[in-house]
N, C-alpha and C positions, 0 to 999 in steps of 0.2 A: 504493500500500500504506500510506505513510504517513495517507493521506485516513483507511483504515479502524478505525484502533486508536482515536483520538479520539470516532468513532461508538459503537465497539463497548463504549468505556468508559462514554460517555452509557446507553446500551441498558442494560449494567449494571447501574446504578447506578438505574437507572428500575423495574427487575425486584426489587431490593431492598427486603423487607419492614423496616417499621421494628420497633426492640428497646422492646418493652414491660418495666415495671419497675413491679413493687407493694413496696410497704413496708407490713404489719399494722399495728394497732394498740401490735405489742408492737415494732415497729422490725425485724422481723424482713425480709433482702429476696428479692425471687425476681426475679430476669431472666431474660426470654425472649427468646433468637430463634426463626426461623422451625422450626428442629431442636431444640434443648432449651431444656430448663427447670432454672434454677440455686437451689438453694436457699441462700441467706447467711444464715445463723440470728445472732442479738445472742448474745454472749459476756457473762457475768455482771459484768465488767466495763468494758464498755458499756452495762449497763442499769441505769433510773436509782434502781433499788433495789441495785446493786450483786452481787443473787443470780442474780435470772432469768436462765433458758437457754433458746436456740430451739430446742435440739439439736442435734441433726449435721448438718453442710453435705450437700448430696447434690446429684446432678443427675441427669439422666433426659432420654432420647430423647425428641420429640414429633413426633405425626406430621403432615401437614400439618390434618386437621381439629381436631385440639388447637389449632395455633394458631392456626389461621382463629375456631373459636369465642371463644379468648382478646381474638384480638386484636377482633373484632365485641362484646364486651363490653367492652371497655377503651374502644373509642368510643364507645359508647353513654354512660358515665361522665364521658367530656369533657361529652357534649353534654347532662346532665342537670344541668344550673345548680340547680334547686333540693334537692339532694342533696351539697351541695358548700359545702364553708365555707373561710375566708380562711385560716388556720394552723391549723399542725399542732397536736395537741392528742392527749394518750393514749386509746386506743383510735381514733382515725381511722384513715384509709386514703389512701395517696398513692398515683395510678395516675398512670403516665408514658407516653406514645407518643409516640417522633422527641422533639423539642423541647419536645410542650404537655405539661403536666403540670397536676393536680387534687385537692385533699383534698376525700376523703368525709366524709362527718359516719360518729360512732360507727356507726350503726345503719341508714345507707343502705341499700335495696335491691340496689343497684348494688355497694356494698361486699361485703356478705353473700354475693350472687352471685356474685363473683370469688373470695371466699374457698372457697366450695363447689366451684369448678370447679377452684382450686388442689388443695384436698382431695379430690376424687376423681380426677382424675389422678393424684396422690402414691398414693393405695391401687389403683388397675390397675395399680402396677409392681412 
């Protein structure tokens, strides 16, 4: 018995989708697991004009093809090197999956894309 709980933890832990993590342009963040979607909006004194609001924190159920499509877009953005610049810079986009993490430039494809699928998830709830 003892043999099985060390397996069953492996099995786990192999079954586990990884927490993707976007940051806007305005520092605004969303984390997702494979069930919801977290919105962390910047507080106006956190933003670097001291006014801006991302509005109200929220979160929201997702279902499994929400995150399937998030997360198949979130790779796609690691793996688009010419869409992707060195630091952070206002208006970019920081997409995170597991460990690897990437700034989009302002106006990526890839950026704009993620922001669209953020945004129309947010208005089906």
């Amino acid at each position: 018995m003892l043999r099985i709980v060390p397996l069953l933890y492996i099995v786990a832990c192999m079954n586990q989708q990884p927490q993707l993590i976007y940051a806007d342009g305005s520092a605004n963040r969303y984390e997702i697991s494979a069930n919801e979607l977290r919105y962390i909006p910047v507080k106006p004194e956190e933003s670097s004009t001291g006014f801006y609001s991302g509005g109200e924190p929220a979160r929201i159920a997702l279902n499994e093809q929400q995150y399937s499509q998030l997360k198949k877009m979130f790779e796609a953005a690691l793996a688009q090197t010419d869409q992707q610049i060195p630091d952070r810079i206002k208006t970019s986009g920081l997409v995170v999956v597991g460990e690897k993490q990437v700034i989009l430039k302002p106006n990526a494809p890839a950026k704009l894309a993620i922001e669209a699928e953020l945004k129309k998830i947010f208005e089906t709830k």
